[in-house]
N, C-alpha and C positions, 0 to 999 in steps of 0.2 A: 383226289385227295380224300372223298369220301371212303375211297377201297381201303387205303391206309387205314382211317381212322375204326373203321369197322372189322378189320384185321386184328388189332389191339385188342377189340373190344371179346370180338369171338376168343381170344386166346384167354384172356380173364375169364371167360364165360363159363371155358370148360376145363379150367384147370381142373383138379383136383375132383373129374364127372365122369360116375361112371359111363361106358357106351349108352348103355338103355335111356339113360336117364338124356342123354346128348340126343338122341332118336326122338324122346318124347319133346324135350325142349324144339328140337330142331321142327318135330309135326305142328307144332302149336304155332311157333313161328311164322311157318309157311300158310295156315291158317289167318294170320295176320297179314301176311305180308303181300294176300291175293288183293285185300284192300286198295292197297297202293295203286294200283292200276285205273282208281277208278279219277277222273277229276273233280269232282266234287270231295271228294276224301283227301286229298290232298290239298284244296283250299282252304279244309275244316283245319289242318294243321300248318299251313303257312299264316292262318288266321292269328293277328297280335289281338284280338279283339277276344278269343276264347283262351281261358287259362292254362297254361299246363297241366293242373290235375285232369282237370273235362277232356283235355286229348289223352292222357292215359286214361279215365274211364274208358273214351270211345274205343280203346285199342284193344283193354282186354276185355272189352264187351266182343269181339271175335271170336275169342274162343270158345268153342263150341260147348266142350266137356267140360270147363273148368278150367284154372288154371295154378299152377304147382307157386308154392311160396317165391322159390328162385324166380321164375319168372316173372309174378309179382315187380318183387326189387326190382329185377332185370328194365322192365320196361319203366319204374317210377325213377332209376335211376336215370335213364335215357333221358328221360322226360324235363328231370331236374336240371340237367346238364345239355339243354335243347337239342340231343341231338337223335330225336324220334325220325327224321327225314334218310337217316340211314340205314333203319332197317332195313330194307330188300339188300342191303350189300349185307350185312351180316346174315340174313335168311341163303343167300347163297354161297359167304365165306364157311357158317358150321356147314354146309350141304359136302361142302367141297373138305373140310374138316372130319367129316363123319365117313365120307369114302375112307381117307386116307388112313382112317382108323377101323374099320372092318373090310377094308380090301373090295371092297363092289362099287363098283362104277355102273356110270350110265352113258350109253352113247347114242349117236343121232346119225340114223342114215340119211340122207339127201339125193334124192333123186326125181324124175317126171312121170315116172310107173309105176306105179306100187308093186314091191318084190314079191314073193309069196313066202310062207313060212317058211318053206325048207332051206331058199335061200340067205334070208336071214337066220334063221338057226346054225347054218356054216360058217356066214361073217362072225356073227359072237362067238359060237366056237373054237374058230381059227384066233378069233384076237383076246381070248380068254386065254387060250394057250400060250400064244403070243407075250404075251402080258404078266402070264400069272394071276390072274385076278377074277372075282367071279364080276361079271358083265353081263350088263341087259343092255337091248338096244332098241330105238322107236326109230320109226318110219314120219319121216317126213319128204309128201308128195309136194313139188312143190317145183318150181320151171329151172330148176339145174340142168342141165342138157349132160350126162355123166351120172357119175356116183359119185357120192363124198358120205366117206363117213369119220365122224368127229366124236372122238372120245375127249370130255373137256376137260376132265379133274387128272387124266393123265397127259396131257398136253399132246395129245397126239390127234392128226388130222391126215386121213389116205384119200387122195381124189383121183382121178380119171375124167377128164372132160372131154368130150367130141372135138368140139373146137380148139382147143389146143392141138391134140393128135391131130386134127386136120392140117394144121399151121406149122409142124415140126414137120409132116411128110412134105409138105410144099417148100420148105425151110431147107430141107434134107436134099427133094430132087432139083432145086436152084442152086444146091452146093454142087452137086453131080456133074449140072452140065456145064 
């Protein structure tokens, strides 16, 4: 429900914004939005005990450089209408907004070895071309037994798993005999 209502909100956000300005909103955001992660931060604002203004102080006490009028509003507006608990879904609705408007995506490879450049430099390559879009891609080592790599703002996902291919030749030479 939160995705919806943070959906909404991102589209108000950036109506009528230019890119730059959607990049810098979206930077600060994300600056904010690392908060969430911690639990103690997240007490402070399920807290009925601390006021709404004091959790927007705390929020845009984040921002490192300052923070632009709009986003001011932005978050007093949140605040006013309790719904500061949804930030990180709007931190990744403009993420996924702001692709869709300069055409660069970000994708995640998946695998147990770490590749080397050249070979990721092909995969983004090949799925750039693929695509049309410029792409960056991160490496995450991690116990996949395979490759998978996950472009998320284009909804695309290519895997290859060991285990599977083990289990469709076994699958295959059971059909055979």
């Amino acid at each position: 429900m939160s995705e919806i209502v943070a959906k909404r909100y991102v589209k108000a956000l950036i109506q009528d914004t230019s890119t730059e300005d959607i990049q810098s909103l979206y930077d600060k955001l994300v600056q904010i939005g690392s908060a969430y992660s911690d639990e103690k931060f997240n007490a402070i604002l399920s807290s009925s005990d601390i006021s709404g203004s004091k959790k927007v102080e705390l929020i845009l006490s984040f921002v490192e450089d300052g923070s632009s009028e709009k986003l001011n509003n932005f978050i007093k507006f949140l605040g006013e209408k309790q719904r500061l608990d949804i930030l990180p879904y709007i931190v990744k609705n403009l993420q996924d907004e702001l692709a869709a408007k300069t055409n660069s995506y970000t994708g995640v490879i998946y695998t147990n070895t770490p590749l080397n450049e050249d070979d990721v430099e092909k995969l983004r390559t090949q799925f750039a071309n693929k695509f049309n879009v410029s792409l960056k891609l991160e490496q995450n080592v991690c116990d996949y037994d395979g490759i998978k790599v996950d472009i998320d703002g284009l909804g695309c996902e290519i895997a290859f798993s060991k285990q599977r291919l083990k289990s469709q030749m076994i699958e295959h030479i059971l059909k055979a005999v």
